[in-house]
N, C-alpha and C positions, 0 to 999 in steps of 0.2 A: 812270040815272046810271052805273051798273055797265059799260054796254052803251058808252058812251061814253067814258070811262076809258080800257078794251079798247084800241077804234078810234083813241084821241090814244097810247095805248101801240105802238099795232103801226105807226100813222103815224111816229112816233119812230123806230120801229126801222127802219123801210124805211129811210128819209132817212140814218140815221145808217151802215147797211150799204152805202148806196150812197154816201154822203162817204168810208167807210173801204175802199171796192173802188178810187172813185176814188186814192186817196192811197197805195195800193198799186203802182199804177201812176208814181207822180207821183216826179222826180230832185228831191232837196233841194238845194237850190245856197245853200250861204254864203258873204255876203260881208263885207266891214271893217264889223261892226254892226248886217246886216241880213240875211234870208233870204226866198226866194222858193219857188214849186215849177215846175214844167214835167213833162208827157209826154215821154217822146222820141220823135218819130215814128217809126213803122212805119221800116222799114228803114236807117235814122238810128243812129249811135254818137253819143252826148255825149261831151265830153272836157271836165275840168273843171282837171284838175291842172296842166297848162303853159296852161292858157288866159291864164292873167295874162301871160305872154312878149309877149303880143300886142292887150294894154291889154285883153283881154275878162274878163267872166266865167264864159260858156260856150262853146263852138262845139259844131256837128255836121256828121257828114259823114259819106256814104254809106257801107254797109257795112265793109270795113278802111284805106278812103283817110284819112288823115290832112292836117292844115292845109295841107300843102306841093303833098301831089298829088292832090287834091280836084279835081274839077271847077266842085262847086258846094258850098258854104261856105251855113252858118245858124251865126250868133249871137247872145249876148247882153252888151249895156257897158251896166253901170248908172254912171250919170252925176250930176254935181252939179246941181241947178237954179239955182243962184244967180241966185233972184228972178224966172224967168222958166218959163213955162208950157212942157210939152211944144212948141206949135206954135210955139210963138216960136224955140225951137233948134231945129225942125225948117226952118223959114223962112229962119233966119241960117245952117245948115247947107246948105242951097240955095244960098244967095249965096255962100259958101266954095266951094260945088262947081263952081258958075259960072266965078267967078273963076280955078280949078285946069281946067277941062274947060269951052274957047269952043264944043263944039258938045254941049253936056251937054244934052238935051230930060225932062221930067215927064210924067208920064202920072197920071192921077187914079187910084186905089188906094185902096178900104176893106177894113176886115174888122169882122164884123158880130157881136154877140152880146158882145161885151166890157163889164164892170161897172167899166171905167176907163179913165178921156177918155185920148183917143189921137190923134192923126194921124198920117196914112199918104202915102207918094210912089211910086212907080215912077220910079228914077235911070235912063237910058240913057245912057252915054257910054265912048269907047273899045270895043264890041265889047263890051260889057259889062250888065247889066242887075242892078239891085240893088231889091228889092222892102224897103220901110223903114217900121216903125213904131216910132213916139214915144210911150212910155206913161207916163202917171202913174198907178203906184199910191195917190199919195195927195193930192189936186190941192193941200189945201190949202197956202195960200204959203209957210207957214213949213215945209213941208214939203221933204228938202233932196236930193231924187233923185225922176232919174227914168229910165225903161230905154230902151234902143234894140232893137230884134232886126229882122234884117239878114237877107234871103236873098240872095247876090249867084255871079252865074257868066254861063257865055259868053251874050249876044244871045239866039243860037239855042235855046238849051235851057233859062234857068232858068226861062221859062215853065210846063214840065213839072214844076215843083216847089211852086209857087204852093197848091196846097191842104194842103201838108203844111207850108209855113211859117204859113199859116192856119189849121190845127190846133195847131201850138205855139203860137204867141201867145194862141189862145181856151182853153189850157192852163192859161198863168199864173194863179198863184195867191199873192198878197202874205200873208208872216207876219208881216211888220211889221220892226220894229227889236230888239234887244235891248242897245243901249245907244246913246249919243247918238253920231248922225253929227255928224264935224265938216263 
């Protein structure tokens, strides 16, 4: 009994040392009512303070490049659901981008290991490649957001960035609400 105790103690402690190594690591991003967590990847700045200028609530961008003269852009817009699923504004956000870009092509895009329904696209259009996930932290319907994060730069190169927007996303971490979204 003793012996077992122990082992649900030191099991305890492992788990709870490495929840608190993670979350040392982890940027707290608040928004109107809600909070989230993310990593910033490896060579990555966050910017949290002017992100709202730009209808976000995060961006990242390489080293000391800033929104203007980035090459390649990561971020995060938490968004209203009004009654419709991640995929469904990902789908209706397709046909916007159709309608904006006649030679805009998809390419199929997952990212794996996520503990909340998501869907994902690769945009191509204009010389441009935008790799996109649609996440619901909390699917249920009356639930009333939900996020986008967005890796987007030239054609040629956002390719090379693709495992490090795949690390941020498998980051997120939902706190929940702390008071009611309208």
């Amino acid at each position: 009994m003793k012996l077992r105790l122990v082992l649900i103690l030191i099991l305890s402690i492992t788990i709870c040392s490495g929840f608190i190594n993670k979350l040392d690591d982890a940027l707290l991003i608040l928004g109107d009512g809600f909070s989230f967590m993310v990593n910033e990847p490896e060579n990555w700045h966050c910017y949290t303070r002017d992100a709202g200028k730009y209808g976000l609530n995060a961006y990242f961008c390489m080293g000391n490049e800033n929104f203007y003269n980035a090459a390649v852009v990561m971020y995060i817009r938490v968004m209203t659901k009004d009654n419709h699923s991640a995929d469904e504004h990902l789908q209706g956000d397709m046909e916007d981008f159709r309608d904006k870009y006649s030679d805009i092509k998809y390419d199929d895009f997952s990212i794996t290991d996520l503990t909340y329904n998501n869907s994902s696209k690769i945009y191509i259009y204009n010389n441009y490649r935008d790799y996109v996930c649609y996440l619901e932290p909390d699917p249920a319907p009356e639930s009333p957001l939900y996020l986008i994060f967005v890796l987007s730069g030239p054609e040629e190169t956002a390719h090379n960035y693709q495992a490090d927007f795949i690390k941020l996303v498998q980051s997120f971490q939902w706190l929940g609400y702390f008071h009611k979204v309208k």
